[in-house]
Residue frames relative to the residue before (quaternion, step in Angstrom):
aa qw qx qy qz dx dy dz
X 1.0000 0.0000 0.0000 0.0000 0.00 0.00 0.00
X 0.4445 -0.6161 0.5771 0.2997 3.87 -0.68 0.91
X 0.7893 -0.4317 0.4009 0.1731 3.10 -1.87 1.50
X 0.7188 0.3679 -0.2742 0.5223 3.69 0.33 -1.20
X 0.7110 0.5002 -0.3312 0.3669 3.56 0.07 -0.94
X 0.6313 0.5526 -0.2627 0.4766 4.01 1.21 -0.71
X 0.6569 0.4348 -0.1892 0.5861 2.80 1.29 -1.37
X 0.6053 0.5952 -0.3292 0.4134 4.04 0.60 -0.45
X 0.8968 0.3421 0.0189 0.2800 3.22 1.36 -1.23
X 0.2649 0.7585 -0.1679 0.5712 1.88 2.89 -0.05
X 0.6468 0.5283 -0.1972 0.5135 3.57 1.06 -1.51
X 0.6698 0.2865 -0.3731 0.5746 3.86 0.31 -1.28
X 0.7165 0.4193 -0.5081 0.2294 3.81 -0.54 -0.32
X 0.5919 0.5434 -0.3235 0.4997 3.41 1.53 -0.62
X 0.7100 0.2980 -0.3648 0.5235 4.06 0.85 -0.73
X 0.6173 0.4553 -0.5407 0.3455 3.59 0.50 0.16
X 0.4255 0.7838 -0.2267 0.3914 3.20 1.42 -0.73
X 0.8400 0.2495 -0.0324 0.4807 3.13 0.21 -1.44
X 0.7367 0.3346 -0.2518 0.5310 3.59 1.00 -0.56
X 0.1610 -0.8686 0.4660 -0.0503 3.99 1.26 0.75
X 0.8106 0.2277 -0.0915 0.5316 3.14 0.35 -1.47
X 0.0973 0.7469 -0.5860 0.2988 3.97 0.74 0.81
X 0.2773 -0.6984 0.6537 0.0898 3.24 -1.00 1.02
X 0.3151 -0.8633 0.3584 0.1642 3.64 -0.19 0.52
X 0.3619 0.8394 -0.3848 -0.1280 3.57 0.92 -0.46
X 0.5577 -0.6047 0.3962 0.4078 3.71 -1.03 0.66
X 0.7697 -0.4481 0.3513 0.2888 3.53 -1.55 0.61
X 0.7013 0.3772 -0.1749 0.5791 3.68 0.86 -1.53
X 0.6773 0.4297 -0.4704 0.3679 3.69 0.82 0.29
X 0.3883 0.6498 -0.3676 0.5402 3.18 1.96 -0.95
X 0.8057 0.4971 -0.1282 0.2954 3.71 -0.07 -0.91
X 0.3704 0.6294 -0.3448 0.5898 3.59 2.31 -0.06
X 0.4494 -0.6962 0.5175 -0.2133 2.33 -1.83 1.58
X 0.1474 0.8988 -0.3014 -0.2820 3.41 0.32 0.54
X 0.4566 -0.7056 0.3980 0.3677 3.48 -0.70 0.69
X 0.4216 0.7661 -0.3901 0.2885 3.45 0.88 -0.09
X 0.0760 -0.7790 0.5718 0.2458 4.05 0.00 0.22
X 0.4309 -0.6541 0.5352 0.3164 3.47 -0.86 0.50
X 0.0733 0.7877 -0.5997 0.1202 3.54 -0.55 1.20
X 0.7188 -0.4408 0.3398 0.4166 4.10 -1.08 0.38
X 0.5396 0.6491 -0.2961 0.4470 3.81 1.47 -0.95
X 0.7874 0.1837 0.0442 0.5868 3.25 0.35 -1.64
X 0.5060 0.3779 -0.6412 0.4359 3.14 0.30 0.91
X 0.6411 0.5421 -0.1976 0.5060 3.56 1.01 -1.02
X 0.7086 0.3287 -0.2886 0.5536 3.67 0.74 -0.19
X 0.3880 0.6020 -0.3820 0.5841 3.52 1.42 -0.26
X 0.7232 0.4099 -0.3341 0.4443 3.97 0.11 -1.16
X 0.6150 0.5701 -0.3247 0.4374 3.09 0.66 -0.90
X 0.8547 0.2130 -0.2375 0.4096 3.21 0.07 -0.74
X 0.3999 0.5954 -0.4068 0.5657 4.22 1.45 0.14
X 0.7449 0.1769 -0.2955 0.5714 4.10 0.54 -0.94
X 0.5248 0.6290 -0.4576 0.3459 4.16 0.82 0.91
X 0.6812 0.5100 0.0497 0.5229 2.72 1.26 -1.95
X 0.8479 0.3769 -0.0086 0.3728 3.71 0.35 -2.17
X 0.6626 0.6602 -0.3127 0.1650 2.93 1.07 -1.62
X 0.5826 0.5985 -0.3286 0.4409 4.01 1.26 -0.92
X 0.7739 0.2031 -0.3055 0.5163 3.71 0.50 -0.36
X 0.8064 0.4528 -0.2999 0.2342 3.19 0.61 -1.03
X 0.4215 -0.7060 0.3139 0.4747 3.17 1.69 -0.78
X 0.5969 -0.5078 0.3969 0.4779 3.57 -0.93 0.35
X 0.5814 0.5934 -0.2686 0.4875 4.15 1.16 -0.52
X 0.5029 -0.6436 0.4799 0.3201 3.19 0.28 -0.91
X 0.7340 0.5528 -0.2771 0.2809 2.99 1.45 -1.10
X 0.5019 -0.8150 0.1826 0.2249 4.20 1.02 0.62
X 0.3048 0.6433 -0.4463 0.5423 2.29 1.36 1.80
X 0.1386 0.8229 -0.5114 0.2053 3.52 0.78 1.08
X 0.6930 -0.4475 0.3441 0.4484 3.59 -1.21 0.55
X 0.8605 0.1668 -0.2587 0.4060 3.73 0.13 -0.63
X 0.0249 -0.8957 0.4342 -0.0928 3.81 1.58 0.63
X 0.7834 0.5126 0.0339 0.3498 2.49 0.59 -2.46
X 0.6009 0.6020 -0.3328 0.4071 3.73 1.19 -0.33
X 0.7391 0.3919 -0.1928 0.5128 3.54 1.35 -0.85
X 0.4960 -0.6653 0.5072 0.2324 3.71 -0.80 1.14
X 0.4228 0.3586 -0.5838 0.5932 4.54 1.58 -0.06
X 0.5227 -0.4068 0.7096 0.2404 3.09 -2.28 0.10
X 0.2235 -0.7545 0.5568 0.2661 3.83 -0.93 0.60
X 0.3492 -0.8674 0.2337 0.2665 3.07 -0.50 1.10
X 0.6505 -0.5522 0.4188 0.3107 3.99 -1.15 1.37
X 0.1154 -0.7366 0.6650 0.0433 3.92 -0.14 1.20
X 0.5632 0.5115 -0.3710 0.5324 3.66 0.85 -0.29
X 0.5966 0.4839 -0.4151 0.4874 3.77 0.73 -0.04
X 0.1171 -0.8005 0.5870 0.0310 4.03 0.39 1.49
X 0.7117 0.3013 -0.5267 0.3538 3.72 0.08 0.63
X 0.4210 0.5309 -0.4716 0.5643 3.87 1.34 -0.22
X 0.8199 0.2013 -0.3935 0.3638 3.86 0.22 -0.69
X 0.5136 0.6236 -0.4911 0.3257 3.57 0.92 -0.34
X 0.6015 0.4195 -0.3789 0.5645 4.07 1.27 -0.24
X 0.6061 0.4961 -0.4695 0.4076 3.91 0.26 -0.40
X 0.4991 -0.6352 0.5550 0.1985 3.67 -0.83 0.66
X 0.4104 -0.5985 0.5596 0.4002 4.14 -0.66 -0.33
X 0.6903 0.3964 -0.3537 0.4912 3.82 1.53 0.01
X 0.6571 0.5204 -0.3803 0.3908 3.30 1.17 0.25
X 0.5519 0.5182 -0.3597 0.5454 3.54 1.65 -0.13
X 0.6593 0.4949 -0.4165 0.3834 3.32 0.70 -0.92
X 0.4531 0.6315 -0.4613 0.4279 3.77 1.49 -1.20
X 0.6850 0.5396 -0.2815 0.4004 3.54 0.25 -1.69
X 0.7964 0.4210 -0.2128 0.3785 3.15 -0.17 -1.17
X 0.6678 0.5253 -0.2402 0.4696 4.00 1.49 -0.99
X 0.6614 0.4197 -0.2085 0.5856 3.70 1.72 -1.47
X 0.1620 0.7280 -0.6412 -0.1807 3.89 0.56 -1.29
X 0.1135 -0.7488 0.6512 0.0496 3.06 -1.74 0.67
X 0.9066 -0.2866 0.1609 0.2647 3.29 -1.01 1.24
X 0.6020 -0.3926 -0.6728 0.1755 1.98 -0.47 2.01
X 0.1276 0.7844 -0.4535 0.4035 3.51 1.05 1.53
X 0.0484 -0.7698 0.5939 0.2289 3.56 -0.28 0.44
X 0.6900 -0.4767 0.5013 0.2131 2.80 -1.81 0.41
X 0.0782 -0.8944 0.4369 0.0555 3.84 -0.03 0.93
X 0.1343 0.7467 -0.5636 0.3268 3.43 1.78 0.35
X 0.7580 0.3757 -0.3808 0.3732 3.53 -0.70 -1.45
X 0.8400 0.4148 -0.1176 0.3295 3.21 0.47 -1.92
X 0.7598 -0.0006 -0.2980 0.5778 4.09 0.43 0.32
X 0.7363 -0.5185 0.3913 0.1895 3.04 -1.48 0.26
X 0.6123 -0.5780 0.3166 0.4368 3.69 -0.58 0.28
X 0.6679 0.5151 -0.2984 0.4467 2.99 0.83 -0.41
X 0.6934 0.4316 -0.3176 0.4818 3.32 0.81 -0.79
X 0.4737 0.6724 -0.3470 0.4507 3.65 1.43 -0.11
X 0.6874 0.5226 -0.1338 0.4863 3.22 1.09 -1.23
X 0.6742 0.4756 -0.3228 0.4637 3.27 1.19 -0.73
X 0.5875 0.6621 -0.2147 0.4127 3.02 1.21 -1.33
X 0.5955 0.4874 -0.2640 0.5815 3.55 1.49 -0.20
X 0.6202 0.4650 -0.3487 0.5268 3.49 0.97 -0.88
X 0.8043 0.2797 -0.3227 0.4131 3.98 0.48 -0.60
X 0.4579 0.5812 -0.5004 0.4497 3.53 1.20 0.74
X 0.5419 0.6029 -0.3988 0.4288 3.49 0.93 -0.65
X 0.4867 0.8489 -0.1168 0.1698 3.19 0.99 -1.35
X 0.6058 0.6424 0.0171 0.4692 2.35 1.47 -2.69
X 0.6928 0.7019 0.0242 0.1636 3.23 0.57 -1.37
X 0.7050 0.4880 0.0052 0.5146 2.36 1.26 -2.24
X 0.4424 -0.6818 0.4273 0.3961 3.28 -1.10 1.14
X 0.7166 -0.5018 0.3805 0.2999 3.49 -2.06 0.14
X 0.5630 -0.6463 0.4478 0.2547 3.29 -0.88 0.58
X 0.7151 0.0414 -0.1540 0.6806 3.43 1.08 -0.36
X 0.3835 -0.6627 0.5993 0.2338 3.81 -0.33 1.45
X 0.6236 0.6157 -0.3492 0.3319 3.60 0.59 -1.66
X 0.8735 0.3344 -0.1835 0.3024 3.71 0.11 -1.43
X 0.3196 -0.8654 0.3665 0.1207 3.80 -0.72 1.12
């Protein structure tokens, strides 16, 4: 077998390896738009449905350390961590949030697009620094 190719294949088995639990998400979802505007409504109907749906792993914070977290061997992932979300796209959560994977359901069937979209707008949310840094 030629030198590059061992060595080539040597490399993907080691990053697939190590990065196992990699969420994949396709490009043209990376690359969604959401049409949603963030507005007081759907941010607020957004909560509603995140402390319905989210609140058990992720936590009422954001920060994925919810009451039933600890049962699943994926890490939920820390929306309150603003540089992990400042790389996620608004089409790669929605992807997430439309495909889920294990032990994530899949919320396609169960809310609407829109409420998907919103459901992106109050993850952002999570993230975003405080308004008063000062008050605890």
């Amino acid at each position: 077998m030629e030198p590059a190719l061992v060595a080539a294949l040597s490399l993907g088995l080691r990053l697939s390896a190590g990065d196992k639990d990699a969420w994949i998400v396709p490009e043209e979802a990376k690359k969604l738009k959401n049409p949603i505007p963030v507005t007081e409504a759907g941010l607020s109907a957004a909560r509603d449905l995140y402390k319905d749906k989210c609140v058990k792993c992720h936590s009422e914070t954001g920060k994925g350390d919810g009451v039933e977290a600890a049962m699943y061997s994926v890490k939920a992932a820390d929306f309150t961590d603003a540089s992990m979300m400042k790389q996620k796209t608004d089409g790669e959560l929605f992807y997430k949030l439309s495909q889920g994977r294990r032990p994530m359901p899949s919320f396609k069937k169960q809310l609407a697009d829109e409420q998907r979209w919103q459901l992106v707008n109050f993850l952002r949310t999570l993230a975003a620094p405080s308004a008063n840094p000062d008050k605890k």
